[in-house]
C-alpha positions as CSV (number, residue, x, y, z in Angstrom):
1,X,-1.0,18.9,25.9
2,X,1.4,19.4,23.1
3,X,0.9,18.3,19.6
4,X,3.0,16.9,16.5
5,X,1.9,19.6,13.9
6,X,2.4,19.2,10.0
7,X,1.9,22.2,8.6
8,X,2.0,22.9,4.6
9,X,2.4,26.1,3.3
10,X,2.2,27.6,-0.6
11,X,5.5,28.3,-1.7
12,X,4.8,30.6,-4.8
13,X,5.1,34.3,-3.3
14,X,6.1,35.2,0.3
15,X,2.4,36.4,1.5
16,X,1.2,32.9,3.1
17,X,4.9,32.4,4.2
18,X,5.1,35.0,6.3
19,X,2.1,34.7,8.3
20,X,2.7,30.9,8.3
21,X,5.9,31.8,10.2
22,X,4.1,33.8,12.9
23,X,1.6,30.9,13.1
24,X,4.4,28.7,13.8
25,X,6.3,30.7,15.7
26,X,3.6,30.9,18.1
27,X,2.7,27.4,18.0
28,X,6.2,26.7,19.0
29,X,6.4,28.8,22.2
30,X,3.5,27.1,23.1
31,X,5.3,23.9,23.6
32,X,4.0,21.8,20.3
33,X,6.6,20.3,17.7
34,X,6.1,22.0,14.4
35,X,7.5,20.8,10.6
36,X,6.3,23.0,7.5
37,X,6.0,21.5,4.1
38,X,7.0,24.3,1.5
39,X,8.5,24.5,-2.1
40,X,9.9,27.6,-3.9
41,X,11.1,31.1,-2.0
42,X,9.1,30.1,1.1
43,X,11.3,27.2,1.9
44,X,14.8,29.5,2.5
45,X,12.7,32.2,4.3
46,X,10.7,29.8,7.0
47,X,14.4,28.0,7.6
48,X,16.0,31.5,7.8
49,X,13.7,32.5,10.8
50,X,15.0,28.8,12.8
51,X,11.7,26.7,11.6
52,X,12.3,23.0,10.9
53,X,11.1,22.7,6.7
54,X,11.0,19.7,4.6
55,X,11.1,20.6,1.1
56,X,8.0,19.7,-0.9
57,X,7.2,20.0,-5.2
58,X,5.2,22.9,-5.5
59,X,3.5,25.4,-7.9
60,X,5.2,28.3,-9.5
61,X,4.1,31.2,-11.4
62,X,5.6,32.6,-14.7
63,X,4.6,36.2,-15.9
64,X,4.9,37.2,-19.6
């Protein structure tokens, strides 16, 4: 039985994005209706590779 899935993901590098997006992907094919929640570089990316986002605040980092 397909589910409504909410799925948050960290913004702040590309690491957790990227698997997110396989996660999802996969989720998808399997018939269930996926949204991610993401802030920052993530958010572009996910919508890039044809996932439904809604952007969220998020965390950032700052190197000095």
């Amino acid at each position: 039985m397909p589910s409504r899935i909410l799925y948050g993901v960290v913004g702040a590098g590309l690491g957790h994005a990227m698997r997110a997006q396989v996660v999802a992907q996969h989720l998808l094919a399997a018939g269930h209706d996926v949204c991610v929640l993401t802030s920052g570089r993530a958010l572009p990316v996910l919508r890039a590779h044809g996932l439904r986002c809604v952007p969220i605040e998020g965390l950032d980092f700052t190197y000095e």
